[in-house]
C-alpha positions, 0 to 999 in steps of 0.5 A: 697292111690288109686292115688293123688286125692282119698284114700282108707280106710278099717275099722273093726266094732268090738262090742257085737251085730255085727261085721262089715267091711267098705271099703270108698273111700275118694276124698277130696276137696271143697266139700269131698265125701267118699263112704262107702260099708258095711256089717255087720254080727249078734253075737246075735238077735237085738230087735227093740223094746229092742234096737231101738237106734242101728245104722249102720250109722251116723253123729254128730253135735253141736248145742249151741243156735239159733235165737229162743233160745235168739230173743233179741240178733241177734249175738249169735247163735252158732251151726255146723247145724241148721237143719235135712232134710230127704229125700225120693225116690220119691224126697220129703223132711221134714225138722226139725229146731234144738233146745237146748233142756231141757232135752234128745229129740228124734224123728224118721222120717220114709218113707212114704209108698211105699217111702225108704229114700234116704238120711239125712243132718245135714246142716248149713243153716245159712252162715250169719257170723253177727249172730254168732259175740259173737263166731267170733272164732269158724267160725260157718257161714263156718262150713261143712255140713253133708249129707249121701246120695244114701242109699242102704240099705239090711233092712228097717230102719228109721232115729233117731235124738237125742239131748242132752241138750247143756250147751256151745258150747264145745261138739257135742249134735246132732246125726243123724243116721240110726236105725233098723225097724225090729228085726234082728237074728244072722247070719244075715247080712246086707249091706249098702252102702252110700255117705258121703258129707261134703259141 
């Protein structure tokens, strides 16, 4: 602990690729920010194209059903997000609406030339508590919102979202997270430094 209003954390990442350390920060609140400093340093050679879906970080959510999923009832939705926005260095932004999909889906958001992306959100968008009355309990019109911001990477990179077919509302299906765009060797490291919200 640093003082009464903020908490030092230190992680080690130990795996088969890459082993890391992560110093955060962490000052809770209305709205809790954790800055995050890491490096990362190669065991073995990483291929973008044999193992695309390698991150360095991420965050989860879950998504059960939305207004297009059931159009005939207004009250049932039930997600912890509803959309993924990016956003790049030049302040522009694309946004994509979450879905329950049939089977495993996948898309990639890179940055325009001459752009970095500068952050991504799993955001609740939806605060509107009559459209989840059928989960009342779960208090999904409050639920937080996720964002990793003020990106500094040392490697270019992407941001993936994966989303697994969700059968109920009782398991995170969402992941939002940075992958590789280049091949990366051993004894390579690589630094990433980041805000983590939740609002």
């Amino acid at each position: 602990m640093v003082d009464a209003n903020r908490t030092r954390l230190s992680f080690l990442v130990d795996s088969e690729a890459f082993t890391g350390a992560l110093l955060c920060e962490l000052v809770p609140g209305v709205e809790s920010i954790m800055e995050v400093k890491a490096t990362f340093n190669m065991r073995r050679d990483l291929s973008k194209s044999l193992e695309m879906n390698t991150g360095f970080a991420g965050m989860s959510s879950l998504f059960f059903q939305g207004e297009a999923e059931t159009p005939e009832i207004s009250d049932d939705e039930a997600h912890d997000a509803d959309v993924l926005v990016v956003t790049f260095s030049d302040g522009s932004a694309t946004e994509f609406t979450l879905i329950n999909p049939a089977t495993l889906f996948a898309m990639d958001f890179s940055a325009p030339p001459g752009r970095t992306i500068t952050s991504f959100t799993l955001e609740q968008r939806d605060r509107d508590p009559t459209h989840y009355s059928a989960f009342e309990s779960a208090g999904y019109a409050s639920r937080s919102s996720l964002a990793i911001e003020q990106i500094s990477a040392s490697i270019p990179f992407k941001v993936t979202l994966q989303i697994d077919p969700a059968k109920g509302e009782f398991f995170d299906n969402v992941i939002a997270h940075i992958t590789i765009l280049e091949d990366l060797k051993k004894g390579d490291v690589i630094t990433l430094n980041y805000r983590l919200r939740a609002f």
